[in-house]
MARVEX-348700 format. One line per 8 residues: number of its first residue (from 1); their letters; for each residue x, y, z of C-alpha. Coordinates in nm, 3 decimals, m for minus. Layout:
NUM	A	X Y Z | ...
END
This chain:
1	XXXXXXXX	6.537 1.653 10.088 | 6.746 1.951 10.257 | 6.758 2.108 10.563 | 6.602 2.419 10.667 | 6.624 2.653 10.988 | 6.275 2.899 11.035 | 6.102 2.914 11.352 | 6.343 2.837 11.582
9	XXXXXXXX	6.365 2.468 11.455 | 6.570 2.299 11.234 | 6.290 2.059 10.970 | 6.352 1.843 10.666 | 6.197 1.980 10.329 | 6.144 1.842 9.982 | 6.316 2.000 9.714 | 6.085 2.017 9.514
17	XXXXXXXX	5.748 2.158 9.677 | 6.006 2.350 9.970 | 5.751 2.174 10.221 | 5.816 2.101 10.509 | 5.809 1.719 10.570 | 5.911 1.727 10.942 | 6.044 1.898 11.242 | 6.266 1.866 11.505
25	XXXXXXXX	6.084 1.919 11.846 | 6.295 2.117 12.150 | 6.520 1.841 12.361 | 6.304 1.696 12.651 | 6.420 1.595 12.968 | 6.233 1.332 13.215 | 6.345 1.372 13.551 | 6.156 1.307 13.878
33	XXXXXXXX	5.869 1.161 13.713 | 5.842 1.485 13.533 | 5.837 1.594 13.174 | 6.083 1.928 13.085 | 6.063 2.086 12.745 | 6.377 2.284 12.750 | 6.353 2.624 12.584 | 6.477 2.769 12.305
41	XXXXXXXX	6.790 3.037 12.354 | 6.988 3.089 12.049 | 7.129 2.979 11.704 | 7.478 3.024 11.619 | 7.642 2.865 11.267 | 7.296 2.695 11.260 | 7.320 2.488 11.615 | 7.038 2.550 11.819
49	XXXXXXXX	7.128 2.601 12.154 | 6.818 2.559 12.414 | 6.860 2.648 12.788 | 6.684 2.640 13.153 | 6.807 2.706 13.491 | 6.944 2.316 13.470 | 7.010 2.229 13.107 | 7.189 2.332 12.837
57	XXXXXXXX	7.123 2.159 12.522 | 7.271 2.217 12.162 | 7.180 2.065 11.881 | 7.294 2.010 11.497 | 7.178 1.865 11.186 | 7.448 1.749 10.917 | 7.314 1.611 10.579 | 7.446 1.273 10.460
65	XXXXXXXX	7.316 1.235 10.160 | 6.988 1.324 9.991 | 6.776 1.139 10.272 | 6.983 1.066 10.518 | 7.047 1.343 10.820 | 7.243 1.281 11.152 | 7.121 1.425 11.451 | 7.401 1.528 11.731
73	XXXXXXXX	7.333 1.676 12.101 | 7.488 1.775 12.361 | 7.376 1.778 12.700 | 7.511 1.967 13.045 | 7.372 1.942 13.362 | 7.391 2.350 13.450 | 7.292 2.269 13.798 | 7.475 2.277 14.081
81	XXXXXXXX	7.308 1.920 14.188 | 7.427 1.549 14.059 | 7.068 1.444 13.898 | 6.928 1.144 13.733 | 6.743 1.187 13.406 | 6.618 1.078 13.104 | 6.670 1.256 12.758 | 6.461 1.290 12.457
89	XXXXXXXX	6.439 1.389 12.108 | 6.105 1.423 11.901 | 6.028 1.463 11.563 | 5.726 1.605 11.427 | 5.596 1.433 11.103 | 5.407 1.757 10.907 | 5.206 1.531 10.636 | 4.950 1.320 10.700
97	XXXXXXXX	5.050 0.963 10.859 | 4.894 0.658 10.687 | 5.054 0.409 10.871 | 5.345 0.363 11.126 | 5.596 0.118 11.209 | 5.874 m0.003 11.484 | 5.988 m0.291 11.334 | 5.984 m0.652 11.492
105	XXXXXXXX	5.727 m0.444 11.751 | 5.452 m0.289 11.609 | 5.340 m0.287 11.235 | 5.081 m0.032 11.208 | 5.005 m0.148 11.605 | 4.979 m0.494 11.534 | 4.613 m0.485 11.418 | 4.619 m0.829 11.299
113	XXXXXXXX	4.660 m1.113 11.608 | 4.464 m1.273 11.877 | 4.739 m1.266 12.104 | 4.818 m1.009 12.372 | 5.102 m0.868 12.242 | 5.156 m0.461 12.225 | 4.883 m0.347 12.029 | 4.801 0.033 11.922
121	XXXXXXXX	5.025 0.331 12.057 | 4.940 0.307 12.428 | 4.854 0.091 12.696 | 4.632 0.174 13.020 | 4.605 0.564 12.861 | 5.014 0.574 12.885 | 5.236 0.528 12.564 | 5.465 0.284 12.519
129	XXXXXXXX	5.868 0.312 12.482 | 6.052 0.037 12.389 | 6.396 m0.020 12.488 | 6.618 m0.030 12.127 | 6.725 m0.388 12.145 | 6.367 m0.527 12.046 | 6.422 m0.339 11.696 | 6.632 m0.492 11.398
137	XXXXXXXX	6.722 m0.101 11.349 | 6.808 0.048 11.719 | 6.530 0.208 11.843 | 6.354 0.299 11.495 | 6.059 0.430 11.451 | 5.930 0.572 11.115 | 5.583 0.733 10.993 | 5.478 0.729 10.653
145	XXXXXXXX	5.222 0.779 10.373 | 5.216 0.723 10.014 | 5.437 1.064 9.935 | 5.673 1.095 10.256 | 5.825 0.854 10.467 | 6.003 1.008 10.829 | 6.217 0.699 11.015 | 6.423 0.848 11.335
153	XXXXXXXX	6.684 0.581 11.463 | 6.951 0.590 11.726 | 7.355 0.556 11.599 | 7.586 0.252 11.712 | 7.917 0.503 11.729 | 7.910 0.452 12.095 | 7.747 0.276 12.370 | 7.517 0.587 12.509
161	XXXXXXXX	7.423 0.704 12.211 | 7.319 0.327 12.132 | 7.163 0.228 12.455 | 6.856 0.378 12.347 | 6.424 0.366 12.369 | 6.175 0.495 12.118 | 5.812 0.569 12.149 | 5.552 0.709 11.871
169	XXXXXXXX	5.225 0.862 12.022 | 4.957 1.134 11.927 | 4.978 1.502 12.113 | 4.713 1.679 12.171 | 4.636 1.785 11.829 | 4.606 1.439 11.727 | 4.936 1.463 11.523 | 5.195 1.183 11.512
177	XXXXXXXX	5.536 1.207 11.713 | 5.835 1.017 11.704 | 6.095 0.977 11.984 | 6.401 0.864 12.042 | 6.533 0.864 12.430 | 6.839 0.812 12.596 | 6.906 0.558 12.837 | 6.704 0.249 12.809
185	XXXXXXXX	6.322 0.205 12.906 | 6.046 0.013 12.867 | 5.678 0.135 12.944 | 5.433 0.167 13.180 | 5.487 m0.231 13.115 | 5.782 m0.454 12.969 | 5.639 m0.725 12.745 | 5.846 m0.985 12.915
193	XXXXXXXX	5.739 m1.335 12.752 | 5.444 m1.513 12.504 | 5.075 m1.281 12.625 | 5.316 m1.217 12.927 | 5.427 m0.900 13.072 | 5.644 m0.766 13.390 | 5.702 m0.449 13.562 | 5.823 m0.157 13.372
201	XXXXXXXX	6.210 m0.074 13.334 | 6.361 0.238 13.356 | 6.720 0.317 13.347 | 6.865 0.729 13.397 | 7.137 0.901 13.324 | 7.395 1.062 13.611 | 7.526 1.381 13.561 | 7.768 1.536 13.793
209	XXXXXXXX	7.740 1.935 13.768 | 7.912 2.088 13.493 | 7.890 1.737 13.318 | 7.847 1.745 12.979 | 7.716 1.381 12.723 | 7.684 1.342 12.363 | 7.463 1.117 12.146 | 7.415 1.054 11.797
217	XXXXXXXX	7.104 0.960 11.618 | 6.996 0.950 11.225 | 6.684 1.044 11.074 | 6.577 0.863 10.705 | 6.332 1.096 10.521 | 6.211 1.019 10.172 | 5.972 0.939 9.904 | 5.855 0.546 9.960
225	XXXXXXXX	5.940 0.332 9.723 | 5.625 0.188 9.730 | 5.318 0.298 9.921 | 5.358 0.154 10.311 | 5.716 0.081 10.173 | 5.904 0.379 10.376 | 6.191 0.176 10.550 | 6.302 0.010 10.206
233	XXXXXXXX	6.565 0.342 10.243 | 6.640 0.299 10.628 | 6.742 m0.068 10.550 | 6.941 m0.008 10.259 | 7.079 0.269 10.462 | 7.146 0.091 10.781 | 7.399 m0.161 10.575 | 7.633 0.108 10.544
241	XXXXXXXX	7.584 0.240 10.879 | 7.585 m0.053 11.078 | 7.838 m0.289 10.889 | 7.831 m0.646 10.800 | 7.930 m0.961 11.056 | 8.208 m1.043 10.827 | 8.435 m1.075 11.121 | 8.268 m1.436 11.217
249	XXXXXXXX	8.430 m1.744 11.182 | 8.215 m1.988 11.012 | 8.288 m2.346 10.952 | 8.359 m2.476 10.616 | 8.076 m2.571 10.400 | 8.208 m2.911 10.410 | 8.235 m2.885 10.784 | 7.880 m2.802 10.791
257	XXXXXXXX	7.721 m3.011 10.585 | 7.875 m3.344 10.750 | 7.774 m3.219 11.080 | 7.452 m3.179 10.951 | 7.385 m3.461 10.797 | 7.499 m3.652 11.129 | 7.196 m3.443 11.307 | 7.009 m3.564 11.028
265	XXXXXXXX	7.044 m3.875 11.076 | 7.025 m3.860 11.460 | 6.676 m3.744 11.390 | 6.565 m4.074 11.209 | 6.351 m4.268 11.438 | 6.020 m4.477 11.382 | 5.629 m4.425 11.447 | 5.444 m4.770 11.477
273	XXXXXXXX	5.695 m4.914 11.235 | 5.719 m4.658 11.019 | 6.031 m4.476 10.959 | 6.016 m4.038 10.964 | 6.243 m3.756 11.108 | 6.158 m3.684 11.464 | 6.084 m3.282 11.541 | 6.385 m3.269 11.777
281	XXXXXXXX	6.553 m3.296 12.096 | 6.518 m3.182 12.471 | 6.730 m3.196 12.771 | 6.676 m3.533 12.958 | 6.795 m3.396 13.286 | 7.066 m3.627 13.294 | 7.354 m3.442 13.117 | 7.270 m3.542 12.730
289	XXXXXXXX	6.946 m3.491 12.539 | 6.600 m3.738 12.392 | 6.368 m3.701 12.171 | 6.053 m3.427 12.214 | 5.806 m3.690 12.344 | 5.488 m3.647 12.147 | 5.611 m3.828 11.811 | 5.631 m3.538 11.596
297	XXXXXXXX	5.705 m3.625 11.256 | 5.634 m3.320 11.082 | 5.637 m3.326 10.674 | 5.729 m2.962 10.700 | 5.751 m2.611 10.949 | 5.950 m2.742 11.195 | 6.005 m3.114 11.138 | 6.092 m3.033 10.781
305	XXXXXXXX	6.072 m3.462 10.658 | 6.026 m3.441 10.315 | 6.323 m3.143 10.289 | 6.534 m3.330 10.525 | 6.475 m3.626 10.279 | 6.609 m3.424 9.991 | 6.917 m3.332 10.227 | 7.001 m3.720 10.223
313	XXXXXXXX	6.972 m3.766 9.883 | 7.208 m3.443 9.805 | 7.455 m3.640 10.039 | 7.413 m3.993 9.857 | 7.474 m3.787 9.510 | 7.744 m3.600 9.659 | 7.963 m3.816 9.827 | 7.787 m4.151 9.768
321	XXXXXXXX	7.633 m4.269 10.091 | 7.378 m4.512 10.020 | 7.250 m4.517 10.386 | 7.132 m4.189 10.337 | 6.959 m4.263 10.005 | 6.800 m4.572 10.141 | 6.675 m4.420 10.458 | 6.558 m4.102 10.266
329	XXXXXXXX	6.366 m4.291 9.998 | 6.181 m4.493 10.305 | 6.056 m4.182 10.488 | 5.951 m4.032 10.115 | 5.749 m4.396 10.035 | 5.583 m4.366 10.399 | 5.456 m4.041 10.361 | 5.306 m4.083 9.993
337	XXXXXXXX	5.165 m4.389 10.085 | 4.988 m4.360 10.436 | 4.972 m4.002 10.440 | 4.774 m3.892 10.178 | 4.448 m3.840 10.212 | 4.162 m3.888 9.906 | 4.093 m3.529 9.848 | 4.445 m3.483 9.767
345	XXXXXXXX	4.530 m3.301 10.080 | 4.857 m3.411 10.245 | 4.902 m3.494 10.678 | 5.126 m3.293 10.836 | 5.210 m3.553 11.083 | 5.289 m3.903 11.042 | 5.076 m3.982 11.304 | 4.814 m3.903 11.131
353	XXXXXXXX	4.754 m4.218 10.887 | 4.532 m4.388 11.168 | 4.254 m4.170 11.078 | 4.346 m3.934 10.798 | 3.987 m3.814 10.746 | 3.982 m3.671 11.075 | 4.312 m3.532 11.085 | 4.399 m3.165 10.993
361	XXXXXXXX	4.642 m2.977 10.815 | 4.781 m2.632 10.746 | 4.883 m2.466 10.453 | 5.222 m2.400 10.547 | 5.311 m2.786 10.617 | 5.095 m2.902 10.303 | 5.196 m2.620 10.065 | 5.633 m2.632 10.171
369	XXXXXXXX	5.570 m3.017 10.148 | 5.439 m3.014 9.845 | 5.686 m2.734 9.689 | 5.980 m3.018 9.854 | 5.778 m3.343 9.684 | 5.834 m3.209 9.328 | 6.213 m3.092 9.406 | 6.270 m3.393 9.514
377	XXXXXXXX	6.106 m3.593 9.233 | 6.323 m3.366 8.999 | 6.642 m3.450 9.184 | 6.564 m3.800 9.197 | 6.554 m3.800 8.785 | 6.890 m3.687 8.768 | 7.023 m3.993 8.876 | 6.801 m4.176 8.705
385	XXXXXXXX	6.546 m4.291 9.027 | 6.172 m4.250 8.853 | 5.921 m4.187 9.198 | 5.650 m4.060 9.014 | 5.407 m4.114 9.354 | 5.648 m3.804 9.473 | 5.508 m3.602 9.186 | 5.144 m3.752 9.248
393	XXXXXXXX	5.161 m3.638 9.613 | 5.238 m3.291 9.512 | 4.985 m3.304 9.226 | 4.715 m3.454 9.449 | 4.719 m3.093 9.685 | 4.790 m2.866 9.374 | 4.480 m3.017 9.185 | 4.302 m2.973 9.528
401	XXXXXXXX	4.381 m2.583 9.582 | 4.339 m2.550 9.247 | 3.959 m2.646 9.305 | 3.940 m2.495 9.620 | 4.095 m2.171 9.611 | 3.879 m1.875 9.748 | 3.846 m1.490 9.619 | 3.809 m1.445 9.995
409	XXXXXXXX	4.054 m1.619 10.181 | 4.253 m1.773 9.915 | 4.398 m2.090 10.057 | 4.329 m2.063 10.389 | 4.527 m2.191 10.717 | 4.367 m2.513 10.823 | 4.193 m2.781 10.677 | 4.039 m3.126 10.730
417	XXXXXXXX	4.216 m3.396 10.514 | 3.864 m3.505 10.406 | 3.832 m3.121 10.241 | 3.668 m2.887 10.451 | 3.869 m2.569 10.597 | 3.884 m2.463 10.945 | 4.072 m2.144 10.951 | 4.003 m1.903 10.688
425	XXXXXXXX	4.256 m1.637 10.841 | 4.611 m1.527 10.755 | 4.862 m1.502 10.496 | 5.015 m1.905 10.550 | 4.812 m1.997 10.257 | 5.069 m1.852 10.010 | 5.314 m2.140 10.105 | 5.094 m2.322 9.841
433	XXXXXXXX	5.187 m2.103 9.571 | 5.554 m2.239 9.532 | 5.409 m2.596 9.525 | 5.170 m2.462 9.208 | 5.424 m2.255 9.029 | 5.689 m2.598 9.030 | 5.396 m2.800 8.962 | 5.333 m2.577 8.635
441	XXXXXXXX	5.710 m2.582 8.553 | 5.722 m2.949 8.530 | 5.392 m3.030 8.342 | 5.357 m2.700 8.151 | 4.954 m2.758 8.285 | 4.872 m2.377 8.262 | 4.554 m2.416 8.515 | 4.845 m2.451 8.785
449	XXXXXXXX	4.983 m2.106 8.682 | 4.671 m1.950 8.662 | 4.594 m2.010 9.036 | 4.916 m1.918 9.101 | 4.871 m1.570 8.934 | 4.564 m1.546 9.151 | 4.669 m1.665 9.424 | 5.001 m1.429 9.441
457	XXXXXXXX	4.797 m1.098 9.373 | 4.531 m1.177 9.648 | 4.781 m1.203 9.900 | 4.985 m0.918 9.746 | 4.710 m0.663 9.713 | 4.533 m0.761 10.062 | 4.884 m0.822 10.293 | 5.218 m0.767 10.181
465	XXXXXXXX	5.095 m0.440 9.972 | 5.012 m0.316 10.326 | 5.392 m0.437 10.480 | 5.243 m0.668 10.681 | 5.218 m1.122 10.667 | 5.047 m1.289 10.937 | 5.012 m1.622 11.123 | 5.256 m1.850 10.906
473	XXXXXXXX	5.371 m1.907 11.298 | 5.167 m2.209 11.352 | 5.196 m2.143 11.726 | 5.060 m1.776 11.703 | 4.852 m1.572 11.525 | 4.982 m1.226 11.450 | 5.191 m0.993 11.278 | 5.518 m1.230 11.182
481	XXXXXXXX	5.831 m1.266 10.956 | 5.809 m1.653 10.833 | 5.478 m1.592 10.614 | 5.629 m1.377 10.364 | 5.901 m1.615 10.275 | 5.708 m1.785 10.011 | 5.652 m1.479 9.827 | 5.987 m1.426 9.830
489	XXXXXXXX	5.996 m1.781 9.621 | 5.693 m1.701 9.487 | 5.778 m1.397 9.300 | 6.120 m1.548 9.166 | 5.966 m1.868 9.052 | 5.698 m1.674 8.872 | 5.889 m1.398 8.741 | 6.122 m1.707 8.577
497	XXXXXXXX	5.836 m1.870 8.444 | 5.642 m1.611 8.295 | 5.946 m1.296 8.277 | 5.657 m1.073 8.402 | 5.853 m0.796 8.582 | 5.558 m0.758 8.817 | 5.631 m1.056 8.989 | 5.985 m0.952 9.055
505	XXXXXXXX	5.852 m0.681 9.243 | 5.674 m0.884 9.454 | 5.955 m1.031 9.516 | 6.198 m0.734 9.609 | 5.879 m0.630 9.850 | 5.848 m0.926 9.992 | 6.271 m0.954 10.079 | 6.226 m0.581 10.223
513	XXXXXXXX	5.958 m0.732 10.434 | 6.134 m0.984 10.538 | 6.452 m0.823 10.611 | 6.281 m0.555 10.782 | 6.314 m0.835 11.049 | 6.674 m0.907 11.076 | 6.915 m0.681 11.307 | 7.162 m0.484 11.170
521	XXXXXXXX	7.337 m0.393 11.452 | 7.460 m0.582 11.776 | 7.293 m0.494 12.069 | 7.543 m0.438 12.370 | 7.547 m0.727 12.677 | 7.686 m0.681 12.990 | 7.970 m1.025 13.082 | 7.661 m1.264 13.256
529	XXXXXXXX	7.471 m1.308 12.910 | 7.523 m1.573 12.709 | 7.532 m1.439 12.410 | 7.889 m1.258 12.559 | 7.981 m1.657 12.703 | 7.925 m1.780 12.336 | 8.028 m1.479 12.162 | 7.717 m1.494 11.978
537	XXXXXXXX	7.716 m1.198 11.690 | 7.352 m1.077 11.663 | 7.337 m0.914 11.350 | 7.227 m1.103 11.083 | 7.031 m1.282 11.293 | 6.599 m1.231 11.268 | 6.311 m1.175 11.494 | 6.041 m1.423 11.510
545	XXXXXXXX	5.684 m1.193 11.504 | 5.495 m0.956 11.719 | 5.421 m1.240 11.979 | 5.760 m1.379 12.006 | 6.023 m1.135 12.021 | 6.324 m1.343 12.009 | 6.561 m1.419 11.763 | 6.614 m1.777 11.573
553	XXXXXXXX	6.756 m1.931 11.257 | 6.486 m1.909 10.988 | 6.659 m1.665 10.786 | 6.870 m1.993 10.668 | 6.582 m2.050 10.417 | 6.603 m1.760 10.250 | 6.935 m1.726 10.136 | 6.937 m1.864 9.861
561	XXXXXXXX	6.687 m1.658 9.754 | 6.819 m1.359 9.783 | 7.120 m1.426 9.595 | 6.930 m1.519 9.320 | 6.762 m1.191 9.367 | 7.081 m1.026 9.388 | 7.150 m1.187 9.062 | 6.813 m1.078 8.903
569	XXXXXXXX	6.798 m0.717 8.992 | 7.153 m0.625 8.992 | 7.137 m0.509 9.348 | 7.409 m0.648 9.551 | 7.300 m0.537 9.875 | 7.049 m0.848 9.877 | 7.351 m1.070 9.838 | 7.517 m0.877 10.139
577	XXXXXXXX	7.204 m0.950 10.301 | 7.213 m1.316 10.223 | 7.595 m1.346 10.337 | 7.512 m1.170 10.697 | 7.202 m1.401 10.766 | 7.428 m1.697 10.667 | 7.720 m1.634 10.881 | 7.493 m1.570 11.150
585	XXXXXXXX	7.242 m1.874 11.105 | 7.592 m2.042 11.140 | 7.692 m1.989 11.470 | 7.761 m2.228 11.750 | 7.677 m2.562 11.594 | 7.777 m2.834 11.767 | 8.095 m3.024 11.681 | 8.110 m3.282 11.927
593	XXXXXXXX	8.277 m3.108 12.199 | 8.073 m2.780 12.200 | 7.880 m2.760 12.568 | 7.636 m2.489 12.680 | 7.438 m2.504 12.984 | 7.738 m2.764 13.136 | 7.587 m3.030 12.875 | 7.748 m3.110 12.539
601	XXXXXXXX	7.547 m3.092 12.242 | 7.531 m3.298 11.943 | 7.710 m3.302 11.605 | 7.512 m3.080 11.399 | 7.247 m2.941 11.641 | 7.165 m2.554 11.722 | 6.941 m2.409 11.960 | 6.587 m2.273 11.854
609	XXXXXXXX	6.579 m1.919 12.075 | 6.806 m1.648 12.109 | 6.651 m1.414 12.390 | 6.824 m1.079 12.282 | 6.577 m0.842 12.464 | 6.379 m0.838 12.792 | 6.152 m1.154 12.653 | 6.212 m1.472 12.725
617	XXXXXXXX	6.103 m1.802 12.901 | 6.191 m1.851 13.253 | 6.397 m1.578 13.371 | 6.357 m1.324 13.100 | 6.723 m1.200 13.132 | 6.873 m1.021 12.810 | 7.078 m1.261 12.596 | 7.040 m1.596 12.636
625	XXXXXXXX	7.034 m1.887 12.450 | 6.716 m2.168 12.466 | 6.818 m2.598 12.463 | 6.522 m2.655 12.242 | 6.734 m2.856 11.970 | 6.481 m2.876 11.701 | 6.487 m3.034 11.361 | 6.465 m2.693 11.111
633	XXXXXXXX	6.731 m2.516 11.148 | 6.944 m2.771 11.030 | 6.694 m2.808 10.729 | 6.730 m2.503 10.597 | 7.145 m2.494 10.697 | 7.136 m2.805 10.471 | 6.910 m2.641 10.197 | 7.137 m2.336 10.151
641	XXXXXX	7.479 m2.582 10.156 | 7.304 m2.808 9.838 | 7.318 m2.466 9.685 | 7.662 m2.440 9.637 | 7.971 m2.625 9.514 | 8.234 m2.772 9.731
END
C-alpha cells in the first residue's frame, strides 16, 4: 500500500493494481448541533490545508510501514469567538464492504443475540458513535472484504488525541464511512448497563481564538489474512504501538498459588452432605463476605469443581498437602457418582442428583468438565492413584455426543440429562470438542477423533470463519469472547494429534478472535475512579461480549495456550500476548490486608467486573471495580500457575 494525492485528497492504493482502496474525507466540524464540512484550500509539500471563515485545518499522511499510515491534524479556531466543537475525520472505503467491525461493540452489527444490545449501524434513524474506551483498540473501526481490509484508530501519544469516539454509517450513496472524532461521545443513546441504556453523552472541545490543537490517529490498510480476518494486522500492529503492561508488579508465582489455594479451599462447603466448591462470595453487609446463597456448585463456567479439584491435587503433588488431596478426591467421587446421569450426560450442578432426569445441562459446563475429568484422571496416574470412574465420566458424555452430534447444530447449548436438547443455538457446543480430542489421546478410539474433526470444521466454517462465537456466556446470548476459547484448545490439541496444519490455523484464528477482545491500551480516568484508587492497569485485560461491556479475568485460561502457540508457530507476539493478559489477570488479589469498598477481602479472591466504560451496574460511572468474588478466576489463575515450574 502507498499513498497517493489526486483530487484534492490524500487515499491509500495497492501497489499492485494502483487502486485506490480508500480516501480521506475533508475534516468535519460539529458545532451547534450542526454538521460543517470544511473546504478544501490548498496543498503545500503534500499537507492539505482546508479553510472556512472559522477553521483552518491541515492535514498529513506519513507512511509507517507497508500498511500502516498515521494521520496528523491540526486545528485553529480562525474566529474571533471562543466556541465549543466537535472534530471529525472520515475515511471512505472505495471497494466493496463485506462485513464491518468495532471490536468488543459491534461484529458485523451484532446480528447474532436476543438481547438489546447495539445492533446494526443506527438507532432511531441516527448513527451511533461510541466513545473509544468501549474498544480494545481506541476508537477502531475497520471495513473489510475478502481482498482489502481499511481499520482507522485513534493514537495514545497524548490525552486529546486519545480521548476519542468512532462511528461507521452509510451516506447517501449507500457507501460505507468510517469516523474517528475528537472529544468523547456517545449517541443519540449511551448503552449504559445489561438491555439498559441512558441519555446520550457529549463532550466539546474549547477553543479560544487564534487557538490552535493537534491529534494523531492511524489508519491499518491491507490484504486480510484470511477472509473477515482484516484486524489480524491492526492487532499485531497495535503491540508495537501501544506497548506492553510490563511495568506491573505481580506477585510471585509462589505467592499466587498459596493465596489461591487458600481461596480454594475457602470455597469448600457441603450440599445435603455432600462435599463441592461453592460458586463464590458476596458482601454480607456487615464488613466481611458469605457465600452466594443459591448452592451453586458448578462442575464448570463459573464454579469451575472438577478444575478446582485438579488445582488441589497439583498442590498435594507439589508441596505435599494431603488435605487438599483428600478433599479434592471427595468432591471428584461426588460428582461421578450422583451426578451422572444414564445417557452419559453430566449435571452441571450438584444440586442436581435429586432428580437428574429432569435436570439440564449446557455444553460449556458438560464439555470443560469433561475435558478437566480426563486431565485429572491422567494426573492422578502419575502418582500412581487409578480413578478410572474419572475417565468413565468423561467417556460417558464423549460416547454420548459422539451419538448425538448434529450436521445442523452440532452439539448444541442445552440439554436434558435424560438426552433430549433444548437449545440448538450458538457456538458453546465446541467446549465438547477438547473433552473428545483428550478422550481420543488416551484410548487411541479413532470414532472420538472423527467427531472431533467434524465437529471443529462445523463450527469453523459456520462461526469463527465469519470472526464471530456466540452465547458460550451462559447468562446471554450474543456476540461474545469466552466461546472461542475452546477452539483455541481445540485446534492445538488436534493439530498435536493428527500434525494436520489446518488445525493450527484454526487455532491462530481463533487466538486473533479472541484477542481481538483484550485492550491494548489504557484508557485515561479522571482521580474518583477506582481503577486510579487501585491503580488498576487495563491493558491486558478483556471484554466480556456485546451484552456486557465490561472487563473481567477470563483471559487467565488462555494463557497457556498461547504460549504453546507461540511455541508452535514461531510467532512471539502470542507469547507477548499471553504475558500482558497474565500480568493483568493478576492484579489486586487479596493478601489478607488488601480492602476495597472499606471491607477487606480474602486471601486469594478477585473481583468479577471491571466497569472501564460508561456500563455498569448501579451507578454506571467509568472505572470501577464490582465485589462479586466468584470462584473462576482463581481457577484459571491456578490453571496457568500448574503450568510452570517454581
Amino acid at each position: 500500500m502507498y499513498i497517493i494525492y489526486k483530487n484534492n485528497a490524500f487515499s491509500i492504493s495497492s501497489e499492485l493494481s494502483e487502486r485506490t482502496v480508500c480516501e480521506l474525507l475533508a475534516p468535519v466540524c460539529i458545532e451547534n448541533d450542526e454538521e460543517i464540512t470544511v473546504p478544501f484550500e490548498k496543498e503545500e509539500n503534500r499537507v492539505a490545508v482546508y479553510k472556512d471563515e472559522k477553521n483552518e485545518v491541515t492535514l498529513s499522511v506519513e507512511q509507517r510501514s507497508d500498511t500502516l499510515f498515521y494521520i496528523s491534524r491540526t486545528w485553529k479556531n480562525t474566529s474571533a469567538e471562543t466556541r465549543s466543537i466537535r472534530i471529525a475525520q472520515r475515511v471512505l472505503p472505495s471497494f466493496e464492504t463485506s462485513r464491518y467491525l468495532i471490536p468488543c461493540v459491534s461484529a458485523n452489527g451484532n446480528e447474532f443475540g436476543a438481547g438489546f444490545e447495539p445492533k446494526g449501524l443506527e438507532r432511531d434513524g441516527k448513527r451511533w458513535v461510541f466513545a473509544y474506551d468501549r474498544v480494545s483498540i481506541p476508537a477502531c473501526t475497520l471495513t473489510e472484504n475478502a481482498d482489502y481490509a481499511c481499520a482507522l484508530f485513534a493514537s495514545s501519544e497524548n490525552a486529546l488525541s486519545l480521548e476519542s469516539s468512532c462511528s461507521i454509517y452509510k451516506d447517501e450513496k449507500g457507501r460505507f464511512v468510517q469516523e474517528l472524532s475528537h472529544p468523547i461521545a456517545e449517541l443519540p443513546i449511551t448503552y449504559s448497563s445489561r438491555d439498559k441504556y441512558a441519555e446520550g453523552y457529549e463532550t466539546f472541545l474549547t477553543l479560544a481564538p487564534d487557538e490552535t490543537i493537534s491529534v494523531g490517529a492511524y489508519l491499518s490498510v491491507c490484504k486480510p489474512r484470511w477472509e473477515n480476518y482484516g484486524i489480524c494486522d491492526v492487532l499485531d500492529t497495535a503491540l508495537e504501538l501501544y506497548g506492553d503492561n510490563g511495568n506491573i508488579a505481580c506477585p510471585t508465582n509462589r505467592e499466587l498459588w498459596d493465596r489461591s489455594i487458600v481461596f480454594a479451599k475457602s470455597l469448600i462447603s457441603e450440599y445435603k452432605g455432600k462435599k463441592g466448591l461453592i460458586i463464590g462470595f458476596l458482601p454480607d453487609g456487615n464488613g466481611g463476605f458469605s457465600y452466594r446463597g443459591d448452592n451453586c456448585f458448578e462442575l464448570a463456567w463459573c464454579g469451575q469443581n472438577v478444575l478446582f479439584s485438579r488445582m488441589l491435587i497439583e498442590d498435594y503433588i507439589r508441596f505435599g498437602h494431603e488435605d487438599s488431596l483428600k478433599d479434592a478426591l471427595e468432591i471428584l467421587d461426588t460428582r461421578v457418582k450422583f451426578c451422572t446421569a444414564k445417557s452419559g450426560l453430566l449435571a452441571a450442578q450438584m444440586r442436581d442428583f435429586e432428580d437428574l432426569d429432569a435436570a439440564a445441562a449446557d455444553t460449556c459446563n458438560m464439555g470443560y468438565g469433561a475435558y478437566e475429568f480426563i486431565r485429572t484422571y491422567l494426573t492422578l496416574k502419575k502418582i500412581n492413584i487409578d480413578r478410572p470412574a474419572y475417565l468413565d465420566a468423561a467417556r460417558g458424555l464423549c460416547d454420548f455426543f459422539v451419538e448425538h452430534f448434529s450436521d445442523k447444530y452440532g452439539f448444541g447449548k442445552k440439554w436434558r440429562l435424560s438426552g433430549e436438547c433444548l437449545d440448538e443455538g450458538g457456538t458453546i457446543g465446541g467446549f465438547v470438542i477438547p473433552a473428545l480430542v483428550k478422550m481420543y489421546d488416551v484410548t487411541a478410539e479413532k470414532k472420538y477423533l472423527d467427531i472431533a474433526e467434524r465437529a471443529m470444521h462445523f463450527y469453523m466454517e459456520r462461526d469463527l470463519d465469519k470472526f464471530v462465537s456466540t452465547a458460550g456466556a451462559l447468562d446471554t446470548c450474543c456476540v461474545d469472547k469466552e466461546t472461542s476459547f475452546p477452539f483455541i484448545v481445540s485446534g492445538i490439541l488436534l493439530y498435536e494429534s493428527t500434525k494436520n496444519e489446518k488445525y493450527l490455523e484454526c487455532a491462530k484464528k481463533s487466538a486473533y478472535y479472541f484477542t481481538s477482545w483484550m485492550f491494548h491500551y489504557d484508557p485515561i480516568y479522571d482521580a474518583s475512579s477506582e481503577i486510579t484508587e487501585y491503580n488498576v492497569t487495563v491493558k491486558g485485560l478483556t471484554s466480556v461480549s456485546a451484552q456486557h461491556h465490561h472487563l473481567d479475568m477470563y483471559a487467565g485460561i488462555v494463557v497457556p495456550y498461547l504460549r504453546r502457540l507461540a511455541e508452535l508457530t514461531g510467532d512471539e507476539n502470542w507469547r507477548v500476548r499471553a504475558d500482558m493478559m497474565w500480568r493483568a489477570v493478576t492484579q489486586y488479589i487479596g493478601d489478607g490486608e488488601l480492602k476495597i469498598h472499606n471491607v477487606v477481602r480474602p486471601v486469594g479472591s478477585q473481583n468479577e467486573a471491571l466497569f472501564h466504560c460508561r456500563w455498569g451496574f448501579g451507578s454506571g460511572k467509568r472505572g470501577q471495580l464490582n465485589d462479586w468474588l466468584v470462584a473462576w478466576p482463581c481457577a484459571f489463575r491456578l490453571s496457568v500457575l500448574a503450568e510452570e515450574e517454581f
